[in-house]
C-alpha positions in Angstrom: 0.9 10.2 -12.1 4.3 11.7 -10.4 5.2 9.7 -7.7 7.1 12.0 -6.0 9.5 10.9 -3.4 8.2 7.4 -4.3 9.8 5.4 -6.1 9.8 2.5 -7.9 12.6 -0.5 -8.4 11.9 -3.8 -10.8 8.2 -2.8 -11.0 7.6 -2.5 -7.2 7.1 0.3 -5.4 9.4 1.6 -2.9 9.0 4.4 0.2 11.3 5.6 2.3 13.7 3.4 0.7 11.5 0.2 1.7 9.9 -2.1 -0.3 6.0 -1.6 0.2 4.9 -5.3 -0.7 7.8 -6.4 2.4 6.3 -3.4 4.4 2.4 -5.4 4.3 4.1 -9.0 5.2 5.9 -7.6 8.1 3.3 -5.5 9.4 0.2 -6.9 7.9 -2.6 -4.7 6.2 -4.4 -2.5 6.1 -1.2 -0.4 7.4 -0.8 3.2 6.8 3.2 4.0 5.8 4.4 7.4 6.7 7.6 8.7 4.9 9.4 10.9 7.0 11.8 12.6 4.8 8.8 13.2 2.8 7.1 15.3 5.6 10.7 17.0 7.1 11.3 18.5 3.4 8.2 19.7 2.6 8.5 21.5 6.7 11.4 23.1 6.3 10.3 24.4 2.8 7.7 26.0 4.7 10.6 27.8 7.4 13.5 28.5 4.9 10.3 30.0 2.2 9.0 32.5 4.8 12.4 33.2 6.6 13.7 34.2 2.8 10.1 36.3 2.0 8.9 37.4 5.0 11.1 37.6 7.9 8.9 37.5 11.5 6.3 34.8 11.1 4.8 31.3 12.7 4.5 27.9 10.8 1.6 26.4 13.2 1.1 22.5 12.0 -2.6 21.7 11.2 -2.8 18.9 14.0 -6.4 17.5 12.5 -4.7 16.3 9.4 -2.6 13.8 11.6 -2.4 14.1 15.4 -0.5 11.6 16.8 2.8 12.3 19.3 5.5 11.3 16.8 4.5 14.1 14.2 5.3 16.6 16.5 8.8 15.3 17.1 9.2 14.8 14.0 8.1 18.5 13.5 8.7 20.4 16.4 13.2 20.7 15.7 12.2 22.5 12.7 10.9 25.8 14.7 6.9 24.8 13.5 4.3 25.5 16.0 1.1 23.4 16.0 -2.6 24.6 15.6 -4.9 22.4 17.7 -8.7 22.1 17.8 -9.6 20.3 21.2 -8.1 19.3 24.4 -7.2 16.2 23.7 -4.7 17.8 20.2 -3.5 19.7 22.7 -2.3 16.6 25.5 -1.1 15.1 21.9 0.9 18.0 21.1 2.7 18.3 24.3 3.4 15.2 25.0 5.2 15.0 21.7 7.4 17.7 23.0 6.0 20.5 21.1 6.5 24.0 23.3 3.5 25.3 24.7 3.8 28.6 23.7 4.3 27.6 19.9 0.7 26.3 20.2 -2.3 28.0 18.8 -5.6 26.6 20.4 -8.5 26.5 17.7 -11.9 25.8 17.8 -15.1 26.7 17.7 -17.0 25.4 20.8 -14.2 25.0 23.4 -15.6 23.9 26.8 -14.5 25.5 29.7 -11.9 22.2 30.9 -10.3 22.8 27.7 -10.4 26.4 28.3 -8.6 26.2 31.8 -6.1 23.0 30.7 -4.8 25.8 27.4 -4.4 28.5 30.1 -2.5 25.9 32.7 -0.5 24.6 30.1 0.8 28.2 29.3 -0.5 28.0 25.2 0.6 30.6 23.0 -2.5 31.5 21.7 -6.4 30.9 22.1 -8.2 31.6 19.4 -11.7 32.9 20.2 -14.8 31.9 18.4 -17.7 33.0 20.2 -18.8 34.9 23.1 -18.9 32.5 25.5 -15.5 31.4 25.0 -14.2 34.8 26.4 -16.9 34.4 29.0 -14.6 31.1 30.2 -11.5 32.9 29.8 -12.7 35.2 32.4 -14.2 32.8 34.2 -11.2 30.7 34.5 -9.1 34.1 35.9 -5.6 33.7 34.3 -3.1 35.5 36.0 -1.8 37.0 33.8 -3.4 38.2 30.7 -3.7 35.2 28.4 -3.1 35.9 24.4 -6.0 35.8 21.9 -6.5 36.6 18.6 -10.4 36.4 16.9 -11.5 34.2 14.4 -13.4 36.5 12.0 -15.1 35.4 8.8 -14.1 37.4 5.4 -16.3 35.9 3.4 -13.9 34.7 0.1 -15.3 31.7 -1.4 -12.5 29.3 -2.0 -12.9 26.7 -5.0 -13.0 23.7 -3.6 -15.3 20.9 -2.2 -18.5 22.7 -0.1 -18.2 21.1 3.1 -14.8 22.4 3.3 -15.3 25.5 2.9 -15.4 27.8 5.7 -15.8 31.3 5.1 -19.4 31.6 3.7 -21.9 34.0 5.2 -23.5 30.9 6.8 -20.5 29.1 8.5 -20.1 28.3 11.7 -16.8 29.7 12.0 -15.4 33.2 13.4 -17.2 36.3 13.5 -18.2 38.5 10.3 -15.9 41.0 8.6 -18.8 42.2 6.9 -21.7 42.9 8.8 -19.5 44.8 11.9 -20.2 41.4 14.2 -16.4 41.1 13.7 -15.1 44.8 14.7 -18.0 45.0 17.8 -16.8 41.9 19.3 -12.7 42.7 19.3 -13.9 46.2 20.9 -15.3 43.8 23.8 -12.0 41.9 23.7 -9.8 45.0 23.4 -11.2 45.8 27.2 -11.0 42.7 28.7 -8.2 42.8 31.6 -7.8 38.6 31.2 -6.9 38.8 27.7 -4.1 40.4 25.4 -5.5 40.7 21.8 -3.2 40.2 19.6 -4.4 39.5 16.5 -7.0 38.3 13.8 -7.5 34.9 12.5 -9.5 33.0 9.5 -9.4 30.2 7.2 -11.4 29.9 3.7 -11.1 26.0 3.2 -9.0 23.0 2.2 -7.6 22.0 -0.6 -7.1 25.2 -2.5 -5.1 25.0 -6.0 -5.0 28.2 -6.9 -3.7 31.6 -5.6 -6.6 34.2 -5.7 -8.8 33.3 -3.1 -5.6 33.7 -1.0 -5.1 36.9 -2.5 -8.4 38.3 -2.1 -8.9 36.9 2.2 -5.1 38.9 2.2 -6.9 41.9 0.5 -9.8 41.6 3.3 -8.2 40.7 6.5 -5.7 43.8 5.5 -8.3 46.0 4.7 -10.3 45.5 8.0 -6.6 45.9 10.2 -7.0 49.2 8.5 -10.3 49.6 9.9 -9.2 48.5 13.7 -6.1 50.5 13.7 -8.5 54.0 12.5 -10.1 52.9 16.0 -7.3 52.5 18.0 -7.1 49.1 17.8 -3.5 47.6 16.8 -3.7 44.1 15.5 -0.1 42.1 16.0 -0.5 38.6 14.7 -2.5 37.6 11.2 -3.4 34.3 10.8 -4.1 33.0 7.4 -5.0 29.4 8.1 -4.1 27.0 5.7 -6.0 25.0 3.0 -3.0 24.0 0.9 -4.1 21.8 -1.5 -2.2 18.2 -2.9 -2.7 16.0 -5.5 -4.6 13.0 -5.4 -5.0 12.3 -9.2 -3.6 13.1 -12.2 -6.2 15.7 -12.5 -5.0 17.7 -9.6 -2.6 20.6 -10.0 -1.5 22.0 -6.6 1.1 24.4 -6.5 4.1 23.8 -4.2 4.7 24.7 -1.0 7.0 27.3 -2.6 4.9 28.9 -5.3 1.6 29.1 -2.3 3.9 30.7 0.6 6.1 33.0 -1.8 3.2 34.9 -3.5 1.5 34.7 0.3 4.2 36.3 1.9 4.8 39.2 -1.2 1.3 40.1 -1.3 0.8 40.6 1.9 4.0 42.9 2.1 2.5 44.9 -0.9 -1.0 45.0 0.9 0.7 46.3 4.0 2.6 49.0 2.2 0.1 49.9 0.5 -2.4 50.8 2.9 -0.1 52.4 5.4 -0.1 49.8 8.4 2.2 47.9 10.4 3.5 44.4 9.0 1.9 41.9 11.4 3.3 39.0 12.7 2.3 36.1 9.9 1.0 33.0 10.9 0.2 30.1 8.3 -1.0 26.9 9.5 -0.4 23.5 6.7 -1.7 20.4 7.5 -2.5 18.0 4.6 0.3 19.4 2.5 2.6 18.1 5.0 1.7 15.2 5.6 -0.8 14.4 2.6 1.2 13.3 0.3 4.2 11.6 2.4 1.3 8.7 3.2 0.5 5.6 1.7 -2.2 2.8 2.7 -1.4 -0.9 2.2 -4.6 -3.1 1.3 -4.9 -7.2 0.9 -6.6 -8.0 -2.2 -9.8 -10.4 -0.8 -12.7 -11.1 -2.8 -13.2 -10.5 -6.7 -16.3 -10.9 -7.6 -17.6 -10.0 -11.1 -21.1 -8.6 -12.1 -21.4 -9.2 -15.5 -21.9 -6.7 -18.2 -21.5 -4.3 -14.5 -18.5 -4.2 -12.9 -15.8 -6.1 -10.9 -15.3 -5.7 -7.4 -11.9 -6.2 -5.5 -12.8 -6.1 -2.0 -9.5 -5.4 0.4 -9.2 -5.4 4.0 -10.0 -1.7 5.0 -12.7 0.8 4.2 -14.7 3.5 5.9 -13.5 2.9 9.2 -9.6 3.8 7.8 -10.6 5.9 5.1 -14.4 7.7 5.0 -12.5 10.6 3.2 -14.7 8.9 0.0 -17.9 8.6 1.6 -17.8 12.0 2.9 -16.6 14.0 -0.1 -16.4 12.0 -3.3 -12.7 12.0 -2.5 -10.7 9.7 -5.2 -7.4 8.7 -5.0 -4.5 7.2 -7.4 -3.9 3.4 -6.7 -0.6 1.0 -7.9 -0.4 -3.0 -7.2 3.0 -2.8 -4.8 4.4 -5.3 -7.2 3.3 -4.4 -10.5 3.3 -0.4 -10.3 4.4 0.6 -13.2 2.9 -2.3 -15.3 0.1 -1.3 -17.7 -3.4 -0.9 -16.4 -5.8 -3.4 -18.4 -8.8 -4.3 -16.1 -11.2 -1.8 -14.4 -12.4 -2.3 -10.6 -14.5 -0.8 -8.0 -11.9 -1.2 -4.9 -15.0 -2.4 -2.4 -14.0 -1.8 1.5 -15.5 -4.6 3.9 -17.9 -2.1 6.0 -21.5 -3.7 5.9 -22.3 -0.5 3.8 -23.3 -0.3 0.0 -21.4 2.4 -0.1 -17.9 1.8 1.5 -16.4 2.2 -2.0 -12.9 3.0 -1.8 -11.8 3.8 -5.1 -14.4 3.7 -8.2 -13.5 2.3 -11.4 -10.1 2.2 -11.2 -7.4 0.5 -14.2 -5.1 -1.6 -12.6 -3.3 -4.6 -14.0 -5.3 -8.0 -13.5 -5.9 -8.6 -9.7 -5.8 -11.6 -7.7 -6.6 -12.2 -4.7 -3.8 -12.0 -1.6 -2.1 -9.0 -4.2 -0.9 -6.0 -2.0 -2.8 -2.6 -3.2 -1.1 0.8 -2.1 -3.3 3.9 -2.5 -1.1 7.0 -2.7 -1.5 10.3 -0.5 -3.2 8.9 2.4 -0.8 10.9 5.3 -3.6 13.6 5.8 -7.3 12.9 7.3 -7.0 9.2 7.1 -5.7 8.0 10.1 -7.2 10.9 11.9 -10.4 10.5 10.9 -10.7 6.7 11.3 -13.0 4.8 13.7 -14.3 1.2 14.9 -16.8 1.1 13.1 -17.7 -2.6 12.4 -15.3 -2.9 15.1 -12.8 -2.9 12.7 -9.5 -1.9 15.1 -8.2 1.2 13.5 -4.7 0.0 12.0 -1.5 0.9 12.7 1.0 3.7 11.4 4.5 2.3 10.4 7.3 5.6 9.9 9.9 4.7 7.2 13.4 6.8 6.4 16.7 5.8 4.3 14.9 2.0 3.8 14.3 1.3 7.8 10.8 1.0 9.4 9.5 1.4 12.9 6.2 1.6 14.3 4.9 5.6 14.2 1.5 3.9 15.9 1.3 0.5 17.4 -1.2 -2.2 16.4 -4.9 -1.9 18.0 -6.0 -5.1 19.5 -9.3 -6.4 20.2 -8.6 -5.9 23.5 -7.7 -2.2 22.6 -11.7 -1.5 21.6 -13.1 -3.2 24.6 -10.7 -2.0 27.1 -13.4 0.8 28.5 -16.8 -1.3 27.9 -18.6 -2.3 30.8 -21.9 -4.1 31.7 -24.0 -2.4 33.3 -24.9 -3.6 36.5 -28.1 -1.4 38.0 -28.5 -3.5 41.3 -24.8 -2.9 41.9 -25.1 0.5 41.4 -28.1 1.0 43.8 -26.1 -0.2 46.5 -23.3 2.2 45.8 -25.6 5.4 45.8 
């Protein structure tokens, strides 16, 4: 597999110009390793691509693929914006020092504190998803008119995974291009005197290696702007999502942040000039191929036990509670022994995670060079919807997220103690609370 910006030195492997096998005995494992550089680079390709193409446009940061206050400083000097899906994205964001007016609110079942905290907080954007969403924008009386675009639904069927997929006729997201749900509900938005609409929004999935199905949801969100400017209706920001796809195995081939948002950006300018109707404002919003592939996960090598005529199991110290990406979807990944990386693979193992579940398997069948136990594992494009998605389950503390550049390290995410997980659990104490009533 490329490595990328990995690299590797005397057989071990190196990120961020640190030594990964030094990285686990100073901070212990499991520990997820985020490479700066890594994630700046593959930003600014994202700027200095659309700048070049396209001219008047947003880069809006995924915030679900990692949310945590250091990505947005790390993010936020290179002019990108950030896309978040709930209130608590949003605190994150800001606190990270992210503008508010960069910031495009998401979601499909805001409730109305969120609602009221994205209008306080002076957000750029809220993107509406339902009825009753616009219902709480009213009811929460901004001001001054508060921004929205629509979530609509074009219905292109992306190749990738099914339950990441969101623009089939039976999702739960936006409103439908194709059965006029989409055009009746911006008329009611159009004369609204709380909001301002500005635009239309939609996303068809994650993980998308190829260019068509962003060429054909650019063909359909075009052709219904057409449709809402013959009805008066002018539409000043499209939103194209994101759904970038990276590689995980050998078998993957993504294309680069280059080749996605070059033939993006000049098919939409042919659409536009085609069909006679104003260039809109273009927003894109990557998540996982920012961060994806500038992560790494550091595992302890426990148990080995062998099944014979089976399989081998090498259980390590994390799982489903850091990783349930493999549960969830099948996902695999590419994994190197941090000492032995470029050593030739001669054993196959199951990599077994130490959730009391059958099936918190990590990685399946895997060649690796013999494994003992206490050997340092480090599974490769682990920056997106790992740390995000973790939990406690097991009561497992979620672990920690160490930022590396030019060979130093710091903590990006401290430690979670035991102390940590129990801070807000309580006894209950009914007689006590009698008394109090």
């Amino acid at each position: 597999m490329d490595f990328g910006d990995l690299v590797i030195k005397k057989h071990r492997l190196f990120i961020g110009g640190c030594d990964t096998s030094e990285l686990a005995e100073k901070y212990g494992t499991p520990l997820y390793v985020f490479d700066v550089a890594r994630a700046e680079k593959t930003a600014k390709s994202y700027v200095d691509i659309l700048k070049r193409e396209y001219g008047d446009f947003t880069v809006c940061y995924a915030s679900k693929a990692f949310c945590c206050v250091g990505i947005y400083g790390i993010l936020a000097p290179f002019g990108l914006g950030a896309d978040v899906v709930s209130g608590g994205e949003l605190y994150t964001a800001l606190k990270g020092g992210m503008p508010a007016d960069r910031i495009y609110f998401h979601g499909n079942n805001k409730s109305a504190q969120e609602i009221e905290y994205a209008i306080d907080s002076g957000v750029g954007c809220i993107v509406v998803d339902s009825l009753r969403e616009l219902e709480l924008i009213e009811a929460a009386a901004p001001k001054a008119p508060i921004n929205v675009m629509v979530r609509v639904n074009p219905g292109v069927e992306a190749h990738t995974h099914r339950f990441i997929q969101t623009t089939l006729t039976d999702s739960k997201f936006g409103f439908s291009i194709a059965d006029g749900t989409a055009e009746s509900f911006i008329k009611s938005v159009v004369g609204n005197r709380y909001v301002h609409f500005c635009g239309i929004a939609c996303h068809i999935g994650s993980q998308i290696f190829e260019k068509q199905s962003f060429e054909i949801a650019i063909d359909k969100m075009t052709d219904f702007i057409v449709r809402l400017n013959s009805i008066g209706i002018e539409v000043e920001r499209l939103d194209l999502g994101g759904g970038f796809g990276i590689r995980y195995i050998d078998a993957d081939s993504p294309l680069t942040p280059q080749e996605y948002m070059s033939n993006s950006a000049r098919y939409l300018k042919d659409a536009v000039k085609r069909k006679g109707i104003k260039p809109p404002r273009l927003i894109v919003e990557p998540g996982r191929s920012i961060v994806g592939e500038a992560g790494i996960t550091l595992y302890t090598v426990g148990a080995i036990k062998t099944i014979k005529d089976v399989k081998t199991y090498a259980a390590v110290d994390g799982g489903m509670f850091e990783n349930p990406r493999p549960s969830l979807y099948d996902a695999q990944y590419t994994a190197v022994v941090a000492d032995r990386a470029d050593l030739e693979a001669t054993d196959i193992y199951s990599i077994a995670g130490k959730c009391c579940e059958s099936g918190d398997i990590l990685l399946r069948d895997i060649k690796l060079p013999k494994l003992g136990s206490g050997d340092i594992l480090a599974v490769l494009s682990t920056g997106a919807y790992h740390y995000s998605m973790a939990s406690n389950y097991n009561r497992n503390p979620v672990p920690p997220v160490v930022a590396v550049k030019n060979g130093r390290s710091v903590y990006m995410i401290k430690p979670q103690s035991y102390e940590d997980m129990t801070r807000n659990d309580v006894i209950p104490n009914f007689a006590e609370d009698s008394r109090n009533a």
